[in-house]
N, C-alpha and C positions, 0 to 999 in steps of 0.2 A: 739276416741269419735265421727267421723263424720260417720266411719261403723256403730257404737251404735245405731245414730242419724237416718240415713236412714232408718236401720232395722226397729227402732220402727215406724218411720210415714208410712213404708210400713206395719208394724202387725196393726196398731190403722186402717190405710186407706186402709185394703186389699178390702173391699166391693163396694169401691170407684173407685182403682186404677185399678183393676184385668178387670171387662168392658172395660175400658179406650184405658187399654194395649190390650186385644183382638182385641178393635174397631180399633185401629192401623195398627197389622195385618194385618185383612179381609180387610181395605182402600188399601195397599199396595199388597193386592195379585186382587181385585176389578180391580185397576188402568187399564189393559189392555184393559178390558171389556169397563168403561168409556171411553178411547181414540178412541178405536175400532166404539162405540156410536155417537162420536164428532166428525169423519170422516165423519159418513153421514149425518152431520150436524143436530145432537140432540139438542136440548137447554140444556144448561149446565146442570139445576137440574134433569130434564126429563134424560139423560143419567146418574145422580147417582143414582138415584128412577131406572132406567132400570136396572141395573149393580146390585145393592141389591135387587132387586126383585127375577134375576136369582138365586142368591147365594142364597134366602131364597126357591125356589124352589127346590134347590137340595137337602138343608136342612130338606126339608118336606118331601120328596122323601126317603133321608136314614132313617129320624124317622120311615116315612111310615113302609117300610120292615123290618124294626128292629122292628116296635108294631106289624106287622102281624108273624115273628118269635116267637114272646113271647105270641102271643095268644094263637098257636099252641103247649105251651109247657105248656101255662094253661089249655087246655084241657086233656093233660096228666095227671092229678095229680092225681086220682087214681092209674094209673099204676107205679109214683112214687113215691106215699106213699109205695107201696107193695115192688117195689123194695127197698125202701133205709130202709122200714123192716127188709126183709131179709140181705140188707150188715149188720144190725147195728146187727144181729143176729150174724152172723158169725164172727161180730170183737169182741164180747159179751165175745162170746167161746172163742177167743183169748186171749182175759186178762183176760180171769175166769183160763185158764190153764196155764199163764206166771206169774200174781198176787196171790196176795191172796182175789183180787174183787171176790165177788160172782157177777151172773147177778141180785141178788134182792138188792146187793148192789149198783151196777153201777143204778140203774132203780129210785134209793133211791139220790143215787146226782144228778141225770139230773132231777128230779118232785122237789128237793129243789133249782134249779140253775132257771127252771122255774117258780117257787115260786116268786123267787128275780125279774125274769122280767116283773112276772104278776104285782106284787107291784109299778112296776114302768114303765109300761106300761101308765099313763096319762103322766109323762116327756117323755117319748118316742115321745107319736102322739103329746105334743109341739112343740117338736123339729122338727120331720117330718114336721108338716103344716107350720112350721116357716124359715125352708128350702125350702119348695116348694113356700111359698111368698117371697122368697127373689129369686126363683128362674125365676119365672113369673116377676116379676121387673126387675132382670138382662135379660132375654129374649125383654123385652120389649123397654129396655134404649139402648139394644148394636145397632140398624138398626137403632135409632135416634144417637147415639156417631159415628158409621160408616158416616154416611150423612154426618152429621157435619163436623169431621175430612177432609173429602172428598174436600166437599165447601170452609174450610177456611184453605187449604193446604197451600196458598200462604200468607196467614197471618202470620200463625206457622213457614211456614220457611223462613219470615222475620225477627221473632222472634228469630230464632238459629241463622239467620246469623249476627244480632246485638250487639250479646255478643263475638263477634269475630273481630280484627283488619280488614282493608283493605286485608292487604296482607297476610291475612291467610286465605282468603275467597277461593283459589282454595282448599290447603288442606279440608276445610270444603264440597266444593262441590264434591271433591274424597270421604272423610267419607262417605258424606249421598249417595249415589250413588251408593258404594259400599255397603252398609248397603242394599239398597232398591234391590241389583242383590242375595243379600246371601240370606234374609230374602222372597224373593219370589221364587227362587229355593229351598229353602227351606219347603215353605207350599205347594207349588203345589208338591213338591215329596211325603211329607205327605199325601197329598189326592190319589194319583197313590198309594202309599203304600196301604192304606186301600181299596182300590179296588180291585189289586192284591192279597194281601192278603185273600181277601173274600175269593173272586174266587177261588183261588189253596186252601188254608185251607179247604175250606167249601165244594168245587166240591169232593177234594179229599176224605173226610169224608165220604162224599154222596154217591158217589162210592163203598167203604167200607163197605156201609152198617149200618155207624154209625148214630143215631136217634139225630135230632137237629143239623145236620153237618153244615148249614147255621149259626146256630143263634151262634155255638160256633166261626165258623168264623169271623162273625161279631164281637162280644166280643173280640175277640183276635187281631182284624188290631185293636179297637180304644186303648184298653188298651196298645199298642205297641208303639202309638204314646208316652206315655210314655217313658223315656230313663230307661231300664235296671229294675229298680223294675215292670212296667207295663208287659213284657213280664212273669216274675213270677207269675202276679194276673190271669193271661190271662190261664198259665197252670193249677193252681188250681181249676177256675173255670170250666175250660174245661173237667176236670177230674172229678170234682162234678155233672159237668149235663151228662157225660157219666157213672156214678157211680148208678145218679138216676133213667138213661133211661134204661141202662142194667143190666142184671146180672150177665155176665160175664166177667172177669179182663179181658179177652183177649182185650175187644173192650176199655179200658182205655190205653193198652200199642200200639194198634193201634193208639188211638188219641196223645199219648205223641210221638211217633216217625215222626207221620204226623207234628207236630206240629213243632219238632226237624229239620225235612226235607224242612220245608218253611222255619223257621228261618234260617235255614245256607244258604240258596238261597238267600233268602233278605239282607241278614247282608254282606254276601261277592259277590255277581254278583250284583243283580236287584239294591239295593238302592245305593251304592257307584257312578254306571251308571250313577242313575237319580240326584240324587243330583250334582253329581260332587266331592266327597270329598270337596265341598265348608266352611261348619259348620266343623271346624277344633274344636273340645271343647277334653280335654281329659277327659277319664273313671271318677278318682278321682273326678274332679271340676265337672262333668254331675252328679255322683250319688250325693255328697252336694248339689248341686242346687236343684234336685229333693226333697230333703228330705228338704231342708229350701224351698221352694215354697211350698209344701203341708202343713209345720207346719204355716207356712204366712198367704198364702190364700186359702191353702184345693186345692181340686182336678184340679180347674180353675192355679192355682199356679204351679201347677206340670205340667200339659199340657204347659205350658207358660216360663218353666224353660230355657230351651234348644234353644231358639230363642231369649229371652233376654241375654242369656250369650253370643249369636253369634252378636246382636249389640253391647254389651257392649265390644266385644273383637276388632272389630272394631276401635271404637272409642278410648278404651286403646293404640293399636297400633299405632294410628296417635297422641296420646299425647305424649310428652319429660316427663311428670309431671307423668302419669301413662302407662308407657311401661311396668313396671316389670308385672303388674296386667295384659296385655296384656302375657307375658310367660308364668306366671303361669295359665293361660285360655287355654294355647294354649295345641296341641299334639304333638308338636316337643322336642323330646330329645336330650340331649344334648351327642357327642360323648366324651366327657370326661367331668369329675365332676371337678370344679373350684378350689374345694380343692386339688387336685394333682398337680394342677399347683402352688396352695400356696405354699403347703410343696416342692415343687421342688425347688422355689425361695427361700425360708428359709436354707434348705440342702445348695444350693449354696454360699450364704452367708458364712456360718456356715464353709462350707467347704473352701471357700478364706481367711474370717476370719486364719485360720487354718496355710494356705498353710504363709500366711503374720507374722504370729506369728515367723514360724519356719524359715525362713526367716531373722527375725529381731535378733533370736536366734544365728542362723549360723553364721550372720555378729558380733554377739557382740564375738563370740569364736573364 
């Protein structure tokens, strides 16, 4: 009933919460920058307004190059209407020769499928303008919820430390301490990822020969931040904008091996490096997370999945009350299953049981 409980004030207050939690983060990964500020003697708020300033410059910085990629791919769109003509031509012939579709048939469900989304085309731009003001509002509230958090740090963790004994006050100050070394090795290796990433994804393409090899790189480090579905959206797309820029498969199985060639660098050399193997989460509990974070609070949820499971594993592990929830978080295997050792202790039983029988048998004969 108290999972039930949680879950739903986190689905009713994801609009609420999901900021909150970001604004958290960016305080904790900020912190150096302030300290760094207070050295040369800033006045306190003057160094949080500095420190979030920077962070909204680099922020404008990536938008930046990320809208001049996309503008360069809306000036394509001639050449990609023609191309994705032609693929949709040739996959036509495909299932006109493997079905029983004719092409006047296939041409006859895609004008009624966009029938259906002409029709619903006014709930559509709803929802779009009602996204993008919820999106402007969240933009707007997270560099006032940073600040804040920032300012009234020492309130908040008067606040944790009040619901906790005397003498469990060092335990608490190892949790949050530890929490604040995972969780900022953490996002600083996520930013060096997506950089990385760019770079060798996008140089490499670019080199290639392939059209957009930037902007697919770009696409591909943020979706990555993702755990494990993200690197799948990342291929898809990647293959859709090299599908509509070229016309030939060769330059899709180019981008798919590029793509295969970063990942295996990042997954086993570059990110283990940077991180440290710190975010110990295993596969099973990363893919649920991702998949209850996005049905929770949408795409903000899913970026956010995999750093609250790394505090929440934390704090699991310094509780007596919830350690087990601390194992099942974790990626440590166990070298034997618990049940071998039952049925061993039962067998033995079983077996002196036995040996005491025959025994009590012998002495009565």
């Amino acid at each position: 009933m108290g999972l039930c409980a949680v879950f739903w004030i986190i689905s009713v207050g994801a609009n609420v919460i999901t900021p909150i939690l970001i604004a958290f983060f960016i305080s904790i990964l900020l912190m150096p920058l302030y300290h760094l500020f207070r050295k040369v003697r800033f006045p306190e708020v003057m160094a949080i307004v500095s420190a979030i300033g920077i962070a909204a410059i680099v922020v404008g910085g990536i938008v930046t190059f990320f809208s001049m990629q996309v503008s360069d791919l809306v000036s394509d769109i001639p050449q990609l209407k023609k191309n994705s003509t032609a693929h949709w031509q040739t996959l036509s012939k495909w299932i006109s020769s493997k079905t029983h579709y004719s092409p006047s048939q296939q041409l006859a469900a895609i004008q009624t499928q966009a029938g259906n989304v002409t029709d619903n085309i006014g709930t559509y731009f709803q929802t779009f303008f009602s996204s993008l003001t919820s999106a402007f509002i969240f933009m707007g509230l997270l560099p006032i919820y940073t600040f804040l958090i920032m300012f009234y740090r020492k309130l908040l963790l008067r606040f944790v430390y009040m619901w906790f004994k005397k003498e469990d006050h060092d335990n608490v100050t190892a949790a949050l301490t530890e929490t604040q070394v995972i969780t900022k090795s953490y996002l600083v290796g996520l930013l060096i990822q997506i950089g990385y990433i760019t770079v060798l994804l996008g140089g490499s393409l670019a080199l290639l020969g392939i059209k957009h090899a930037l902007l697919i790189g770009v696409i591909f480090a943020i979706l990555n931040l993702i755990p494990y579905v993200g690197a799948l959206i990342g291929n898809i797309i990647g293959v859709a904008l090299t599908l509509a820029s070229s016309t030939e498969l060769h330059d899709v199985v180019t981008v798919l091996l590029a793509i295969t060639a970063v990942q295996f660098l990042d997954n086993n050399i570059l990110m283990p490096r940077i991180v440290g193997g710190k975010v110990k989460i295993n596969a099973l509990v990363s893919i649920l997370g991702v998949v209850t974070g996005g049905a929770i609070a949408g795409i903000g949820g899913m970026f956010l999945s995999l750093p609250v499971m790394a505090v929440l594993k934390v704090i699991f592990d310094r509780s007596n009350s919830f350690k087990q929830w601390g194992v099942l978080l974790g990626d440590e295997r166990p070298t034997e299953s618990p049940m071998n050792k039952l049925i061993e202790s039962e067998v033995k039983e079983e077996v002196t049981g036995e040996i005491k029988e025959e025994r009590k048998h012998g002495n009565r004969t």
